[in-house]
C-alpha positions in Angstrom: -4.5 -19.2 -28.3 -7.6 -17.5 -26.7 -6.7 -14.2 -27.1 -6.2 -14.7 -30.5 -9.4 -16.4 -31.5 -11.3 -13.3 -29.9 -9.2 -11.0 -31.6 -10.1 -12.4 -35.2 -13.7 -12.8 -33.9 -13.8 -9.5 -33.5 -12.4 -8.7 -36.5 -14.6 -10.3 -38.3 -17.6 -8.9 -36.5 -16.5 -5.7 -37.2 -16.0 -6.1 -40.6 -19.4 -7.8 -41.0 -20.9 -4.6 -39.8 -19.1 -2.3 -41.6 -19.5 -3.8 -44.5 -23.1 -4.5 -44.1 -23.6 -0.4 -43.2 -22.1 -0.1 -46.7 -24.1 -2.2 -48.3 -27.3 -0.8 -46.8 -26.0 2.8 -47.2 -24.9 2.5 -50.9 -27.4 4.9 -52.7 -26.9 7.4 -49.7 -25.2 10.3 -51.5 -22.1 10.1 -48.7 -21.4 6.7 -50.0 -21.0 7.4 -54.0 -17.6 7.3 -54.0 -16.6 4.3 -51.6 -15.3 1.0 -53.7 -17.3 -2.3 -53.5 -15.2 -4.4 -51.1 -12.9 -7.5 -51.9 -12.0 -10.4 -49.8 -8.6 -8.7 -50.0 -9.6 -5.7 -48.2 -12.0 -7.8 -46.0 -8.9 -10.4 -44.9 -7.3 -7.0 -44.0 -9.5 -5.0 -41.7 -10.0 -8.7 -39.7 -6.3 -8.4 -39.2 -5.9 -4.6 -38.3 -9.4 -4.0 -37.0 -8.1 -2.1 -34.2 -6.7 0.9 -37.2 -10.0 0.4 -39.0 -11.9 1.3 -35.9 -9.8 4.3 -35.2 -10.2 5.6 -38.6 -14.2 4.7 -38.5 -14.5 6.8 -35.1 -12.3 9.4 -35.9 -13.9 10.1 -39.5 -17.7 9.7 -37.9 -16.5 12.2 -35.1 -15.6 14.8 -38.2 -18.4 14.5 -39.7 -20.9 14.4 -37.2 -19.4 17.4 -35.4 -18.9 19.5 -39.0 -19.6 23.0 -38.9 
């Protein structure tokens, strides 16, 4: 039962974040075209944070490492 109360938790925290960087980084030009977030998409990055950090890292890698 532990392990999966901290996996949630850590969902959550992780969607908190990315959807607060977001929020603070709507007017940035790089965010224009990102959707405002639903509790549907929310529910689902709790559950599969693991893919959603994968695809955060990996897409921060390209673009911070763009030629």
């Amino acid at each position: 039962m532990d392990i999966i109360v901290n996996y949630l938790f850590i969902g959550v925290v992780f969607s908190f974040l990315l959807d607060h960087l977001v929020y603070k980084n709507q007017s940035h030009k790089s965010f224009e075209n990102i959707p405002n977030w639903t509790w549907k998409e929310r529910l689902l990055l709790i559950i599969v944070w693991p893919l959603g950090l994968a695809n955060f890292i990996y897409g921060f890698i390209n673009e911070y490492f763009k030629k």
